[in-house]
Steps between C-alpha positions, in 0.01 A plus 500: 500500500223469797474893508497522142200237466320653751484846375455328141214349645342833677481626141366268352241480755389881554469778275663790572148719641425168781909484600497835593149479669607149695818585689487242777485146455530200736774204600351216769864366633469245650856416797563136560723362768568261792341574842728758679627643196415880425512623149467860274414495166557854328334627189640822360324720213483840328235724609448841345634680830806216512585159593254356703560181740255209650566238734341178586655390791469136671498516890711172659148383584406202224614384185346750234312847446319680263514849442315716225748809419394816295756607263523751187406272173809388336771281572613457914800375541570258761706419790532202768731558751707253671393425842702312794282361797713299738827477344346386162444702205193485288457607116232551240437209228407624264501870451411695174644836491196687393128424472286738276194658657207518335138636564209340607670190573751432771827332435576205639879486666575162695811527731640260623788450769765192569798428657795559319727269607906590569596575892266602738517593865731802447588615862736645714683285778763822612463859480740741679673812416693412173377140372167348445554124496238328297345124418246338251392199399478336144499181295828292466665616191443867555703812373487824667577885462394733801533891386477776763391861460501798743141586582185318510439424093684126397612474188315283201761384314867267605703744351363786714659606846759399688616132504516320877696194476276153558631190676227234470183669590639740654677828512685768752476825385768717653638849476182659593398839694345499827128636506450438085258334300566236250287327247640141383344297163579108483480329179512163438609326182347088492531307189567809261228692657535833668255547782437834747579729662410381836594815676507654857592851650689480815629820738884438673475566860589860589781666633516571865284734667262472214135381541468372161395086465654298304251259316420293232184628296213262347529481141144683459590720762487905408737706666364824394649826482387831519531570154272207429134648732332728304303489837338321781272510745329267832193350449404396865675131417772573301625733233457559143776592302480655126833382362709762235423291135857354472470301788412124422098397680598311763319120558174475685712338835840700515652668730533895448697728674423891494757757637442790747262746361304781622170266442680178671754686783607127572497361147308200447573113463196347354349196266329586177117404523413651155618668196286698246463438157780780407754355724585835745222464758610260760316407846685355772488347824734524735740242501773414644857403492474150377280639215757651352803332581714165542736636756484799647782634855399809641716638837384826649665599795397712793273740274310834673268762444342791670558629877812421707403371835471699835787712648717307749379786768162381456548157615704579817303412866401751647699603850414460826477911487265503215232314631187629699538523866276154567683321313870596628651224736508564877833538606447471898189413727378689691515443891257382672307673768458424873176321557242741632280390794153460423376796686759678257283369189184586652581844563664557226362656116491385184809716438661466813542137487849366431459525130679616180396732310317325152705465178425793248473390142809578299558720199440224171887380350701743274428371146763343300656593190277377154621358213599730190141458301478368158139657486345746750150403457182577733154412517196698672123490622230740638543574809906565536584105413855560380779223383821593346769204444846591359570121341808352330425179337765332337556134320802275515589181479682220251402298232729144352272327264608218221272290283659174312219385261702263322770398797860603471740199494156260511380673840099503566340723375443775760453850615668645813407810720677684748343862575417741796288769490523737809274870522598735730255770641664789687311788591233680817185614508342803712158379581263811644150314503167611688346134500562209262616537151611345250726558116770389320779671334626394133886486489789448235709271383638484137550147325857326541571377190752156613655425177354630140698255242408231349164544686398808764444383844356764758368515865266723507295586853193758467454618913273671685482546871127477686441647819214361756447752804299369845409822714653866575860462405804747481829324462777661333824273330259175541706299221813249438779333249341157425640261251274243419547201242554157320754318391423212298715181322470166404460392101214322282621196318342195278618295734433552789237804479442845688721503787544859660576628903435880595570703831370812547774876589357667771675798685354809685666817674204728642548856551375603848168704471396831635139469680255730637209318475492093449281287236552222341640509114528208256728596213545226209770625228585295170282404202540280190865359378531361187885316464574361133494540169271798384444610850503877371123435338237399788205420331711233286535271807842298512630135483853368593543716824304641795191729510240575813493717780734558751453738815854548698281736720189350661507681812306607825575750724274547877568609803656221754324620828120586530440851521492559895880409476769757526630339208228508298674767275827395512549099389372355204433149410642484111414169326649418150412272278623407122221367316543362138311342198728403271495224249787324323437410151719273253382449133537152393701366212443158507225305381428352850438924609300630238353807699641754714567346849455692819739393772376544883781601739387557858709816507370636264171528616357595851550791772821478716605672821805656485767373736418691858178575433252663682761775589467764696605889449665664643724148542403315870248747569224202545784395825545647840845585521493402861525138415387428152349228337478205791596156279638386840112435587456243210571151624468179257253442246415869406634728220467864524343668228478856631457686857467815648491730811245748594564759765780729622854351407575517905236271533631161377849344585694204524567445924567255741295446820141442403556125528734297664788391284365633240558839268146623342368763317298780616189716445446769760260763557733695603907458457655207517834619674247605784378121561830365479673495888397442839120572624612783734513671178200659323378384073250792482515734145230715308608399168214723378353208255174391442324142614409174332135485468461106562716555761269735638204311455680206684595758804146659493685850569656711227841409427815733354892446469439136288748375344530187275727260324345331177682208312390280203609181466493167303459212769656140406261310791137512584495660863660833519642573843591879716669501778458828737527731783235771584645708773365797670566803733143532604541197750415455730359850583229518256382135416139503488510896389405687206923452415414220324825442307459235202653269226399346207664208240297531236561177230295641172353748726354259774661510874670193607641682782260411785514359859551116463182322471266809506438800231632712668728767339841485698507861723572644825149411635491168355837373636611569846524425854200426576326372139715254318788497726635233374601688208626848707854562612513754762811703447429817774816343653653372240504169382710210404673513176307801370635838440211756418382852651142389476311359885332164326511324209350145339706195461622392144139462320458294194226510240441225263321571147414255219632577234526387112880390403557740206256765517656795609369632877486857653572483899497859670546588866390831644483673869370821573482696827121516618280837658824687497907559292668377849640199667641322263373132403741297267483160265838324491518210230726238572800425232368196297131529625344492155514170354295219361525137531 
């Protein structure tokens, strides 16, 4: 009767000519209802080219809106759907089923919406995979009928679907099939009236080895399908959607989720910010879980993508064979010479002195094998600057995730997160560079999609690799396998708020370079990861997972020893780092979180070492074989944080005989087998090395054959304490010569290791028998309790430093030979005689 008035009344008021003329009129609805509480009102008329649609949509945002709607004149029919916000469902009072539209002058429509009494508080309280258990609440004196259907449309009507059996206020629906959605309607019979359907779509857990959820959607939640995007696109914060016209306008508010799609590779989870007039164009936000659902259980385990990791040949120490000659161990000292007389050194050459021969740099290692490449990829510059890397990057990890909005069996409410996200780099580069260069290298890795249904969930890294070249540099096979990561878990509850731990996955194998000439290199490989729902669509941003940048590769590579060193070419110092920016973000659901909250977890964010690093390649090539890494010399209240030894291997050793009762460590100018023994014996060796220039400033004659042992430390006491030996073959013939022999302790590069009470640097013409005797042994004879080749030597020096408990301290001792490569001088350090108290 409406319809009919109104088009009884169009005639009435227009002739024929102006109707045809005036095809548009105007409605001003205006949507009333409680804070919180979205609403659509939907007009529906006849245009010439079809039915034509309008909207006036309320956001949740206050208690009424006005919206002025265009619509063909006639008579617009009208429709108020139901809505549901927090378990209670809200209806129109009253609503006319048309309005006419008329010219000129708008139509007023007043909507407005109530709560319709019955149950409320539909939810779930069990899902697995063949029952959905179910509880509500309602006034005393309630009736109910729940109805299922297959699929995500309830019914309207009792008498539709399939009955579940109710017991009280609630209901166990059994019978079901793992991995399937379900759509239930409650209605409610009180006092002869029929209220609902309070509804609620719900997905059984799925069977195993599927990474499908089970969940419990929001009643204004749309689960759309691909058959309901006519299309979609990213904005730069979100998406907009252009929905098919049979799908229903969503409310300002809701949840959507969008499947996979060649415009959103990830799908989409987002909140609707807008809707326009005809109801199809929808903007969103991205959103996340607890926008669209009650309950939601996701388990992903041990997911992958992209390039294995490094052959097992690849990670294999080298042998003893395969390294260069300097750095093989010595197997057997050499014996030591009779002692010349001094008319013998006199008269002899250079050449003819009892000498070795010097150490000829070795051939650089044999490279080893590369990882199979992903990408072969190279970058170049003017002049010859040349990179190729040969990368495999690949992602991996697990994901367990479950949100309980409304608390199963009258839990919290509460999300919980258990995920680790590892990247693994494998691959080499072949660096050819005149001088210093830098470029990066763009790789790729294709989206893992986690789980697509009820709601896609991707992790989604977008790498590149960046080279930064110092200097000449040719090094072939400079690369690794390095896994770096996060794993992150903890949960985000009402009660008692964020509450999250994280470690970080850290793992390297390096491959052993090839290299002719030696530069430093910083590599950094990685880039932006995006873990969560809509993760394929990067300008969108994400909410309910993990997005920043993460780096597994943040890496150095320079040579170990200064250029003058045999080994300049053949060991390099290889530093590794992880380095992440990640942030952990959980959407609220509760009125107490309104907003997005970002969680901080420490391991989420910083740079990390990984475990062993700095390393060295080829493996112990920064150690003389002859007697490694001294932590026999570290007494109490020091930590070692890193030490080498410069000069021939031959030259440093672990002996007794430089101190009574005591073993010590040794630095020779020549080798230390020689000064081992009895003094009829002769420490005298052209090691064919070059000098120490403080030590040569301290001598005041050139000096050659240095060698030097450098450790860095973290002292627990204020005075730092060495204890040592300087011994020499040059007494007592040539005290007071130009064979100045001389030593140095240098504590952050300033020598402690002078003649007590003077400034004196500690050397052959400083100590002696006749200047500072107090501090000479005379061992021409041989002398009590020592056991050394070498006429004269000091007592047990100490040198005391202050020192600041914490801050880490380099201490480095040195002796060269001075004016010429022969008689051997020597530094013995005592075990324990670097301490603090």
């Amino acid at each position: 009767m409406t319809v009919l008035a109104s088009a009884l009344l169009l005639a009435l008021v227009l002739p024929p000519s102006q109707a045809s003329a005036q095809a548009d009129g105007a409605v001003r609805v205006t949507v009333r209802a409680p804070e919180g509480v979205p609403a659509n009102v939907v007009l529906s008329g006849v245009a010439a080219g079809g039915p034509a649609r309008r909207i006036a949509a309320k956001p949740p945002a206050g208690t009424s809106t006005t919206t002025t709607l265009t619509l063909p004149i006639g008579a617009a029919t009208v429709s108020a759907p139901r809505v549901t916000v927090d378990g209670v469902a809200y209806v129109a009072r009253p609503v006319l089923p048309a309005v006419p539209v008329v010219p000129r002058t708008p139509t007023v429509l007043d909507v407005t919406y109530v709560a319709e009494g019955g149950a409320t508080q539909l939810r779930a309280t069990a899902v697995d995979q063949t029952s959905v258990s179910l509880a509500w609440t309602a006034p005393p004196g309630s009736l109910f009928t729940l109805r299922r259907t297959t699929g995500g449309s309830a019914v309207t009507l009792p008498t539709q679907g399939v009955n579940v059996p109710v017991s009280g206020t609630t209901a166990v629906d059994k019978g079901l099939k793992p991995g399937t959605q379900y759509s239930y309607a409650l209605f409610t019979i009180l006092k002869g009236r029929l209220y609902g359907p309070l509804t609620a779509v719900a997905g059984t857990a799925p069977p195993a080895g599927s990474t499908d959820a089970a969940y419990i959607a929001s009643p204004s939640t749309l689960l759309a399908k691909a058959a309901d995007i006519a299309s979609a696109k990213t904005t730069g914060a979100g998406v907009e959607v252009v929905l098919q016209g049979q799908v229903p306008p969503p409310l300002v508010g809701a949840g959507v989720v969008l499947p996979i799609s060649a415009a959103l590779p990830g799908g989409f989870l987002g909140v609707v910010t807008t809707v326009s007039a005809d109801g199809r164009s929808v903007a969103l936000t991205a959103g996340g879980l607890s926008d669209a659902f009650d309950y939601y259980e996701l388990n992903v385990e041990d997911f992958s993508v992209g390039a294995a990791a490094l052959p097992a040949e690849a990670a294999a120490p080298p042998s003893a064979a395969a390294l260069p000659a300097p750095l093989a161990k010595t197997t057997a000292p050499q014996a030591t010479a009779a002692k010349p007389t001094e008319a013998d050194r006199r008269e002899a050459t250079p050449e003819e002195s009892p000498r070795g021969a010097a150490v000829a740099p070795s051939a650089a290692p044999a490279p080893g094998p590369s990882a199979k490449a992903a990408v072969d990829s190279s970058c170049s510059g003017e002049g010859g600057q040349k990179v190729t890397f040969k990368p495999g990057v690949g992602l991996s990890g697990h994901l367990r995730t479950k949100l309980d909005k409304k608390g199963f069996l009258g839990k919290d409410s509460e999300a919980t997160l258990d995920m680790a996200i590892k990247v693994t780099v494998t691959g080499a580069a072949d660096i050819e560079t005149s001088g210093s260069y830098g470029c990066s290298v763009e790789l790729k890795l294709p989206p893992k999609v986690l789980t697509t249904y009820p709601v896609p969930i991707s992790a989604m890294l977008t790498p590149s690799a960046r080279f930064a070249i110092e200097g000449k540099t040719t090094v072939g096979n400079l690369g690794m396998t390095a896994t770096g990561g996060v794993a992150v878990a903890g949960s985000m509850s009402l009660k008692n708020g964020p509450s999250f731990t994280g470690k970080t996955i850290a793992d390297v194998v390096p491959s052993i370079p090839k290299v002719s000439a030696n530069g430093g290199v910083g590599l950094k490989v990685g880039g932006d990861l995006v873990v969560g729902p809509g993760a394929g669509t990067p300008d969108a941003g994400v909410i309910a997972g993990v997005s920043g940048q993460i780096y597994p590769i943040d890496a150095g590579f320079a040579p170990k020893f200064p250029a003058p060193d045999p080994r300049f070419n053949n060991c390099i110092e290889f530093k590794l780092a992880f380095t992440a920016g990640l942030g952990l973000t959980a959407k609220a659901w509760l009125n107490g979180w309104s907003h997005s909250k970002t969680i901080t977890v420490d391991a989420l964010n910083g740079t990390f070492n990984y475990p062993g690093s700095p390393r060295y390649l080829p493996a112990g090539c920064n150690k003389l074989p002859g007697g490694g890494s001294p932590d026999s010399l570290l007494g109490p209240g020091v930590t070692k944080v890193d030490d080498t030894v410069v000069g021939d291997p031959a030259q440093w050793d672990h002996v007794d005989g430089f101190a009574p009762g005591a073993k010590t460590w040794v630095l020779s100018t020549g080798l230390v087998a020689n000064a081992v023994g009895t003094p009829d014996k002769f420490a005298s060796k052209n090691m064919g090395r070059p000098g120490d220039p403080e030590l040569t400033t301290l001598a005041g004659f050139p000096t050659f054959d240095a060698a030097s042992y450098q450790v860095t430390l973290v002292p627990t006491g204020s005075t730092l304490h060495v204890n040592y030996v300087f011994a020499s073959e040059e007494y007592p013939e040539y005290v007071g010569s130009n064979f100045n022999d001389v030593m140095v302790v240098r504590v952050d590069g300033k020598n402690c290791a002078t003649v007590p009470g003077t400034t004196q640097a500690v050397a052959v013409n400083t100590i002696n028998a006749e200047t500072n005797s107090k501090y000479y042994v005379d061992n021409a004879a041989g002398a009590a309790g020592y056991s050394t080749t070498m006429d004269g030597l000091t007592v047990p020096l100490t040198c005391d430093v202050p020192v600041t408990p914490g801050k880490a301290v380099t201490v480095q001792i040195a002796v060269a030979d001075t004016s010429d490569h022969v008689y051997d001088s020597a530094v013995a350090l005592v075990d324990g005689g670097i301490w603090t108290d």
